[in-house]
C-alpha positions in Angstrom: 94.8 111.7 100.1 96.2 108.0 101.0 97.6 107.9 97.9 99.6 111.3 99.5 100.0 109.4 102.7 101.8 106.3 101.0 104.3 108.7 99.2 105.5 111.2 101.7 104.4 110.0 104.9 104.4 112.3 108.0 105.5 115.0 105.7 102.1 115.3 104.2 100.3 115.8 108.0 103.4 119.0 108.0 102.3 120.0 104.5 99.0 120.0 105.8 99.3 121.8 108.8 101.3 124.0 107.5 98.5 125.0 105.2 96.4 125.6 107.7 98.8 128.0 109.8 99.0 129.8 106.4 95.5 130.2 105.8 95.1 131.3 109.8 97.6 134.3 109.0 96.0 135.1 105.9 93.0 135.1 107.8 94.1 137.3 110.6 96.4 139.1 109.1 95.8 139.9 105.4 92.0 140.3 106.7 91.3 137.2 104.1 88.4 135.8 106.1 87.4 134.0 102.9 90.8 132.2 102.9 90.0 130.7 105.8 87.2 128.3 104.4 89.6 126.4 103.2 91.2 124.8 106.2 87.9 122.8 106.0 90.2 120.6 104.1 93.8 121.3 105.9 92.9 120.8 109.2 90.9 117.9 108.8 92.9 116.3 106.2 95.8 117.1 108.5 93.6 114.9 111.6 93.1 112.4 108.5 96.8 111.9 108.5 97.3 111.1 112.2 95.2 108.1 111.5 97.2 106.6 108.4 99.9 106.8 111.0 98.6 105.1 113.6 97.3 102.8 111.1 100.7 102.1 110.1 102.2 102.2 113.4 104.1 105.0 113.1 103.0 107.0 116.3 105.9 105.3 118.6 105.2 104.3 122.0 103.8 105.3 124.9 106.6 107.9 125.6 105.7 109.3 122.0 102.4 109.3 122.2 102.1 111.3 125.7 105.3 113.8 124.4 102.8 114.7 120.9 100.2 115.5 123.0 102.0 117.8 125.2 103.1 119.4 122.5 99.4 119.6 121.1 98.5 120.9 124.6 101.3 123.6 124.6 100.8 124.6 120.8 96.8 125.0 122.1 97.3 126.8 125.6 99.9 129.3 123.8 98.0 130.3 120.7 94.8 130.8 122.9 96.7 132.5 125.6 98.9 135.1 123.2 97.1 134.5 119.6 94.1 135.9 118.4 91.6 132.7 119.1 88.9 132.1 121.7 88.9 129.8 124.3 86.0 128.2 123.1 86.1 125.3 120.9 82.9 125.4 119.7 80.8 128.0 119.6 81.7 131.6 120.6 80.8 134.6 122.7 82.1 136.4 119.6 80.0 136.1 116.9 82.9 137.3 114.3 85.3 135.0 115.8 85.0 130.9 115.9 87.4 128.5 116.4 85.3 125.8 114.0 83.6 128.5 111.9 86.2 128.2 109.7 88.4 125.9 111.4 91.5 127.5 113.1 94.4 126.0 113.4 93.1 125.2 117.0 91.0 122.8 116.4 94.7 120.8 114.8 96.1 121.7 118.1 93.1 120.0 120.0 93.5 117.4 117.3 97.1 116.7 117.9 96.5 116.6 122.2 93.6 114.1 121.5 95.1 111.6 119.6 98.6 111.6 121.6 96.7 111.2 125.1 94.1 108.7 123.7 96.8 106.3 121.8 98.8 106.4 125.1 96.1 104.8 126.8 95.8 102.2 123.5 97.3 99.2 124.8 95.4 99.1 127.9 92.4 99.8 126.7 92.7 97.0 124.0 93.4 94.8 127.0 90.7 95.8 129.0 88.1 95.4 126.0 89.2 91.7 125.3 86.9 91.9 128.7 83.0 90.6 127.4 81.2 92.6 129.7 83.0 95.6 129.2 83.2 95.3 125.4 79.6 94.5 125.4 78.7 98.2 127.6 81.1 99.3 125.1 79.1 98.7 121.9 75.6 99.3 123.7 76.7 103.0 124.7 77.8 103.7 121.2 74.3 102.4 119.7 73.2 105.4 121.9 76.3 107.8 121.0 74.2 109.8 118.4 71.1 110.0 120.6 73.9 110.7 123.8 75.2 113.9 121.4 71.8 115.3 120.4 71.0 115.6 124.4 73.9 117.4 124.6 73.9 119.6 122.1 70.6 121.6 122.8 72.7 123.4 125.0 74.1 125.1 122.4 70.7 126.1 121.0 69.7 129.3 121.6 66.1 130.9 122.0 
């Protein structure tokens, strides 16, 4: 997939994503359910792309960053709001319906709104972690991160 990445650049996170908006229509509309097992590897591949960028600084400045999450945000809000997919992320009141089981295009969108708000805040956050007392709470908290998750994710256990 890097080897992708080095040859077409951002074009490979479009190729991806645009497999996965394919394999949501087949899904949706062709009835294809099966189809849309396979955006296990476009939409996260897709997310795996966003990195090389940022890896090779290719994500612009903080003007970029905020403006591709907005349109993550928008892409999300409109295909929950007038498309066929739940509000919930994770999980779902409808058992036939998931956003992560497959993945939907949704979870991209999510992706895409992540990323662009988190690298906006890059910078400054690099600044404030040259900080030892705040770099040290930094790597304690994620010593507990798995621990943190498991608390939290009885709540989706049902009985």
């Amino acid at each position: 997939v890097y080897k992708f990445w080095r040859r077409f650049g951002l074009a490979s996170f479009f190729f991806f994503l645009a497999m996965a908006a394919i394999t949501d229509i087949a899904f949706f509309s062709a009835d294809m359910r099966w189809a849309g097992w396979t955006n296990y590897f476009w939409v996260w591949l897709a997310v795996q792309q966003l990195g090389f960028a940022w890896r090779d600084g290719r994500m612009g400045g903080v003007g970029t960053r905020l403006a591709i999450s907005a349109a993550g945000l928008i892409v999300l809000y409109t295909l929950i709001r007038w498309g066929p997919y739940p509000l919930a992320m994770v999980g779902s009141p409808d058992k036939l319906l998931s956003n992560t089981l497959p993945p939907k295009i949704t979870l991209l969108a999510l992706g895409i709104f992540q990323f662009g708000l988190l690298l906006a805040f890059e910078a400054p956050m690099r600044r404030a972690l040259g900080s030892l007392r705040l770099w040290t709470a930094t790597v304690l908290v994620n010593s507990l991160i798995m621990t943190i998750y498991l608390w939290h994710i009885t709540v989706m256990v049902r009985i």
